[in-house]
C-alpha positions in Angstrom: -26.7 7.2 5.8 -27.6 5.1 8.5 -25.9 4.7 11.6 -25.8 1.3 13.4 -24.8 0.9 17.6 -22.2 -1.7 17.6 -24.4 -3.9 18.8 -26.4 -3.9 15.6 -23.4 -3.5 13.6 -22.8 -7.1 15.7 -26.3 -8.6 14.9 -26.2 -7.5 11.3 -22.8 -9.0 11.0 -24.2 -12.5 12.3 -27.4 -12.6 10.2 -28.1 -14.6 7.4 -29.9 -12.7 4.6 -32.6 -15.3 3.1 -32.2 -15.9 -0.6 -35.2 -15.3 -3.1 -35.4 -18.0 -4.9 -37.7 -20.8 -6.3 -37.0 -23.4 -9.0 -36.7 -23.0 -12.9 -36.1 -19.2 -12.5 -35.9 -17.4 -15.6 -32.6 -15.3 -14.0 -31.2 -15.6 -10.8 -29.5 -12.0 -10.3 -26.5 -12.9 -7.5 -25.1 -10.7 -5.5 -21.3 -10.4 -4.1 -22.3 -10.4 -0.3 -25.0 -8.6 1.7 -23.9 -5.2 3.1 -24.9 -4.5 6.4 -28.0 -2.8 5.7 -29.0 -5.4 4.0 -28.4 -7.6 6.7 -29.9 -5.2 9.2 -33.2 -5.6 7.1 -33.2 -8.6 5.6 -34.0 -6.9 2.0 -31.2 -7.8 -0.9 -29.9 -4.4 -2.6 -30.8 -2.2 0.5 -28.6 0.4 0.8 -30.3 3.6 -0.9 -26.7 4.4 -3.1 -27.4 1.0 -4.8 -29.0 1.1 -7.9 -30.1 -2.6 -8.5 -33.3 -1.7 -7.9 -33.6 1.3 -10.1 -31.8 -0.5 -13.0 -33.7 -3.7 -12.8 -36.6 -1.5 -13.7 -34.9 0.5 -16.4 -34.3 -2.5 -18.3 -37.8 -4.0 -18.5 -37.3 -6.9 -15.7 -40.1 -5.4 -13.7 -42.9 -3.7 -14.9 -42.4 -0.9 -11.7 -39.8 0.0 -9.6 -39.6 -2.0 -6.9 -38.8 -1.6 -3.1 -35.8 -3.5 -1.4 -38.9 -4.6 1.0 -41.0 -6.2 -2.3 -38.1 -8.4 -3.2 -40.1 -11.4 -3.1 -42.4 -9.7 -5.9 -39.8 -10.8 -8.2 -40.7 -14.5 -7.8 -43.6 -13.5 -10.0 -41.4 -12.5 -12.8 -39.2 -15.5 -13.2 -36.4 -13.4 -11.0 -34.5 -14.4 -8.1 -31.4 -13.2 -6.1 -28.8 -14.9 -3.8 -24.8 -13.9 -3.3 -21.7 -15.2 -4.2 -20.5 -15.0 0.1 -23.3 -15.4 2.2 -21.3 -13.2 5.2 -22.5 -9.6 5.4 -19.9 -6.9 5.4 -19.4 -3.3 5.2 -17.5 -3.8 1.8 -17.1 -6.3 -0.6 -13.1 -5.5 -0.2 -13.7 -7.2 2.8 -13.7 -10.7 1.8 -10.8 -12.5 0.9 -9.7 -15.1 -1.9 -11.2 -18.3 -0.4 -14.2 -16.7 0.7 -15.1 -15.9 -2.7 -13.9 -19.3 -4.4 -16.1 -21.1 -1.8 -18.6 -19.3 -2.5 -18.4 -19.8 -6.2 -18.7 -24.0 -5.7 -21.4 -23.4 -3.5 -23.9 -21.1 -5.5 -22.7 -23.6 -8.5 -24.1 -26.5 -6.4 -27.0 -24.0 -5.6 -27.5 -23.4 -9.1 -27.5 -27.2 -10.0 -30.1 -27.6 -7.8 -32.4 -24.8 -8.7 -31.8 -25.1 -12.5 -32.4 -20.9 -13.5 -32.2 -20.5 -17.2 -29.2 -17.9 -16.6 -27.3 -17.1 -13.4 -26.6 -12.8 -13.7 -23.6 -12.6 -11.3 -23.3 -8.2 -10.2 -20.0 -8.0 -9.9 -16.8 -8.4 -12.8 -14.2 -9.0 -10.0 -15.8 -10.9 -7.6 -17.1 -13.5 -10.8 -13.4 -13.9 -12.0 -12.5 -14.2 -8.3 -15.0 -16.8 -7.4 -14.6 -18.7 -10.5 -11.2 -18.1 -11.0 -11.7 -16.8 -14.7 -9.6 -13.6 -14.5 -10.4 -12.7 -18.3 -13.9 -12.4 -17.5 -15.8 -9.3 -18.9 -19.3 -8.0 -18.5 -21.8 -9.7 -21.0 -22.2 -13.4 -21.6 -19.8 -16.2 -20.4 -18.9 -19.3 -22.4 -18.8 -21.2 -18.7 -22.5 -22.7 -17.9 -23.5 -24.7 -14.7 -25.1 -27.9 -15.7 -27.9 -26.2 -18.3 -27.9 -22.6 -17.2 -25.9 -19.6 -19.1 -23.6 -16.8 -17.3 -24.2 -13.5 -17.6 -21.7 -10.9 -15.7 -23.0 -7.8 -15.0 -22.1 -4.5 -13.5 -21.6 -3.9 -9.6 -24.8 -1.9 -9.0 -23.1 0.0 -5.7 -23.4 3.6 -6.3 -19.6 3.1 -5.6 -19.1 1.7 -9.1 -18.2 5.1 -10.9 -17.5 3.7 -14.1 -21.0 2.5 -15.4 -24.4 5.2 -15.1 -27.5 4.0 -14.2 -28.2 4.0 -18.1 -25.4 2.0 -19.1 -25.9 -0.3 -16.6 -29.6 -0.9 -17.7 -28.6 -1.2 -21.1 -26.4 -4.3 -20.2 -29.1 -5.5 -17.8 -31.7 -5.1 -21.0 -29.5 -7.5 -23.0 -29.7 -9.9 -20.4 -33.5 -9.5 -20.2 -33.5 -9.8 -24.2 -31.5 -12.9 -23.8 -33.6 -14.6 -21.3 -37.0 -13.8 -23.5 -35.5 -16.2 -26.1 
């Protein structure tokens, strides 16, 4: 595990981690907030516990697995990635109520702009949070944003005990079916 100074605990805790992101996306996978080694290295899905990457692969998204540092690969694939809370934090328990409904009108705003055929949102609680749809479950959502679907998936952090890497790229894999069509 990496061990920050304070000082770059400080700087990663200031830093805004660019989003990947273009228009017309075939999915835009969003995240719930950068951790701080993500915002230490600028590269979504950094930490070496988190299994986006791996998964993302598993399911057929990209044709190899891909490094944090190669995240802008996935432009050429139709794929992009932003977060629900733009503010970088040691864990997602940080963030409270308000920071997650703000950020739920402002990535739909960013999703009305860039117009992705589906918006993948990691993360079961911080979706209901955000969008205040406590009901919420993993799979597809009735709720679109202008013309583009929902699709809640699994937390990815190697914290998330309750889905495998395998169960987690099978729900990814109906997402990628989904989008094909």
């Amino acid at each position: 595990m990496a061990r920050f100074t304070p000082e770059e605990l400080q700087a990663a805790r200031d830093r805004v981690v660019p989003d990947v992101v273009a228009d017309g996306l075939r999915v835009l996978f969003c995240g719930i907030n950068p951790g701080l080694m993500t915002a230490a290295t600028g590269h979504h899905f950094a930490r070496p516990g988190n299994r986006f990457w791996p998964v993302l692969h598993r399911s057929g998204f990209t044709p190899r697995l891909l490094k944090p540092s190669e995240q802008r690969e996935l432009l050429s694939y139709g794929l992009g990635i932003t977060n629900v809370v733009a503010r970088p934090s040691a864990r997602a328990d940080e963030l409270s109520a308000e920071e997650y409904r703000e950020g739920g009108r402002l990535l739909a705003l960013r999703v009305g702009r860039l117009r992705p055929r589906w918006l993948a949102v990691v993360g079961v609680t911080a979706y209901r949070v955000a969008f205040d749809d406590r009901k919420a479950q993993v799979g597809p959502q009735s709720r679109t944003i202008g013309d583009t679907r929902v699709w809640v998936l699994p937390n990815p952090s190697g914290l998330n005990a309750h889905w495998t890497a395998e169960t987690m790229a099978e729900e990814f894999r109906r997402l990628r079916e989904a989008a094909e069509n």
